[in-house]
C-alpha positions as CSV (number, residue, x, y, z in Angstrom):
1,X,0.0,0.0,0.0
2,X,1.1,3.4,-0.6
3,X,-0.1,6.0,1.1
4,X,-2.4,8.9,-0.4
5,X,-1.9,12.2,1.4
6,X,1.9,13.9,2.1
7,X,2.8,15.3,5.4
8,X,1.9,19.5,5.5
9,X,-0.7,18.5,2.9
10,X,-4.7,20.2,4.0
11,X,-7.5,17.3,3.8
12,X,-10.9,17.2,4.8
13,X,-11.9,14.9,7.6
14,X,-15.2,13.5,7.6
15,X,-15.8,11.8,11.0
16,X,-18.6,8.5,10.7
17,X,-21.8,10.2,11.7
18,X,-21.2,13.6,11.2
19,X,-22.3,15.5,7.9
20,X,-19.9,18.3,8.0
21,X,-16.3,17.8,7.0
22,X,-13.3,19.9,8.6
23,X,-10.4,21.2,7.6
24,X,-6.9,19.4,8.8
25,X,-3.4,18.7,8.4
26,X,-1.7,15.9,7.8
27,X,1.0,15.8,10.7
28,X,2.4,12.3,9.9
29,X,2.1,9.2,8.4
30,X,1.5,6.1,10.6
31,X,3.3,3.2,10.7
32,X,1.3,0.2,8.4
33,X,0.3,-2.5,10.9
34,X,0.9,-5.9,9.5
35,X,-3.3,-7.0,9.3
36,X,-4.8,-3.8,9.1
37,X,-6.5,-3.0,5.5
38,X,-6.5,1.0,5.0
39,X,-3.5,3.4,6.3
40,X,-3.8,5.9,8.9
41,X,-2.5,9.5,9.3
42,X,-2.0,11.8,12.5
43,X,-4.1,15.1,11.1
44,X,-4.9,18.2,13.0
45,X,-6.9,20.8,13.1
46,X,-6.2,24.9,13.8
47,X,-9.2,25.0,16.2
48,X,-8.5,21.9,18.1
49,X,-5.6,21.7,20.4
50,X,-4.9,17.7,20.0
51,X,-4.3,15.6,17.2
52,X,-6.5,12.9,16.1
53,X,-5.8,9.4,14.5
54,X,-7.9,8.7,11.0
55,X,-8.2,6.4,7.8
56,X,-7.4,7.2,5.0
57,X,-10.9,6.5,4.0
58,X,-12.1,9.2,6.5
59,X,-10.0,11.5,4.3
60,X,-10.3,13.9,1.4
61,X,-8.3,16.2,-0.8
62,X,-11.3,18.2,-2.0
63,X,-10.4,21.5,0.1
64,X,-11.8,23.9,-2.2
65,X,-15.1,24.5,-0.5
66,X,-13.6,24.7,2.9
67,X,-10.9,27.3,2.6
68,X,-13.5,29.9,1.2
């Protein structure tokens, strides 16, 4: 697997349950884990002091709309 987003890159995080994405960064890569079947990141947001742990399938590079 290769992994889809670059560090420094902006994304929109889509949490499960929640309509309205948010804008983050991609802080780091994680590590692959040997049985898992989608790659993480570390992402953060400006308005949240913590960082948050996400699949890549919670992930998008569509960050037109949000920086407007």
């Amino acid at each position: 697997m290769s992994f889809k987003f670059l560090v420094g890159q902006n994304v929109e995080y889509t949490p499960i349950g929640e309509k309205t994405a948010g804008l983050y960064k991609i802080m780091r890569q994680m590590p692959e884990e040997q049985q898992a079947t989608e790659l993480k990141y570390r992402i953060k947001s400006e308005t949240e002091v913590y960082e948050r742990n996400v699949p890549e399938s919670q992930l998008s590079s569509d960050v037109g709309a949000a920086s407007e």
